[in-house]
N, C-alpha and C positions, 0 to 999 in steps of 0.2 A: 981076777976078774970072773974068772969058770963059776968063782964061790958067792957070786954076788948074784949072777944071772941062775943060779942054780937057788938061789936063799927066794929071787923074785918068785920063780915059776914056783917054789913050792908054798911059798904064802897065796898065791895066785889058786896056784889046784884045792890049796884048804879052802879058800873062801868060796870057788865053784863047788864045794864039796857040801861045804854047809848050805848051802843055799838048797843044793838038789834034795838034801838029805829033811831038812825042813818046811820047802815050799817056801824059801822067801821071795818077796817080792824085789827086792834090793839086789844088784846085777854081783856075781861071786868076785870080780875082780876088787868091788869095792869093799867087800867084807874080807877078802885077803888083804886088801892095803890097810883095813883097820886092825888085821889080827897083828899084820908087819909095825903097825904103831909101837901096840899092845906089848909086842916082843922087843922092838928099841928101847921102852917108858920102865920095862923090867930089867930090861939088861943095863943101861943108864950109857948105854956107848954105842957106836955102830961100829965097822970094821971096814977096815980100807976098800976089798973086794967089790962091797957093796956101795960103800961109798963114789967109787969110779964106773961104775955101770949107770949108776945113777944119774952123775953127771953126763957120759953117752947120750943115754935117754932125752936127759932134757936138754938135748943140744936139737933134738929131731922131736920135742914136743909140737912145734905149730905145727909139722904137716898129719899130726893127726887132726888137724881139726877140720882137714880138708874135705875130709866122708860126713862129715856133722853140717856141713854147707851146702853139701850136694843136696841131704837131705833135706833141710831146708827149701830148696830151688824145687825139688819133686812134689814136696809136701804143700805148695802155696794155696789150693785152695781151702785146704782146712784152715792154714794161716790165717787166710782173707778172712774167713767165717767168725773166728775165736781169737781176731786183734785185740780186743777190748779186755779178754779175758787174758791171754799171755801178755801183755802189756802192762796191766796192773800188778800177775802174777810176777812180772821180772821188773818193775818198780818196789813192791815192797821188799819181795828177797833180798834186792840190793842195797834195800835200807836197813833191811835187819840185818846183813850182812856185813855191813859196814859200821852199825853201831857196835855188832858183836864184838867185830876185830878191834875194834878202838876198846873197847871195853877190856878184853883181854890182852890188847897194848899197854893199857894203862895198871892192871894188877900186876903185869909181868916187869916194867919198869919199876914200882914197889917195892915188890920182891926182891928184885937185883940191888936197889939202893938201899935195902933192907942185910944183904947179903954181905955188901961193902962196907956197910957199917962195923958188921960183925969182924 
């Protein structure tokens, strides 16, 4: 488990790394979670370690989403001002979002009965 929480923080410190190191605009936690992709899609496997910290994690996923409310409830007058404008923004997101996953649902079923074939 030490090796799982230890694989997180250091995909975590690369991707704050790259970020400082470049001026990105993109937050480092999110470019560590893509380099952590990056490094599962090469290695073709994960490892128990990480696998069980993982699951941890997303046992305590909602309450992080309790700081993201709050902020919300602080933020209401810019809300009130730019409804029209985040409204549309998180109506199309969620359609392009949603055509995407269906879209790469459907290559990935394909694939698999492409796979079974074989």
């Amino acid at each position: 488990m030490l090796k799982g929480i230890i694989t997180l923080l250091l995909f975590q410190f690369l991707g704050e790394s790259v970020t400082k190191l470049f001026s990105f605009i993109i937050p480092g936690p999110v470019i560590g979670m893509l380099l952590l992709l990056l490094f599962l899609l090469i290695r073709k496997k994960s490892f128990s370690s990480l696998d069980n910290i993982v699951m941890v994690h997303l046992k305590y996923l909602p309450m992080l989403f309790i700081p993201a409310a709050m902020g919300i409830i602080t933020q209401f007058d810019v809300l009130s001002k730019e409804f029209i404008a985040i409204s549309f923004s998180l109506i199309i997101g969620t359609i392009l979002a949603l055509a995407f996953s269906a879209k790469l649902m459907d290559y990935l079923t394909i694939k698999e009965e492409q796979n079974n074939e074989l």
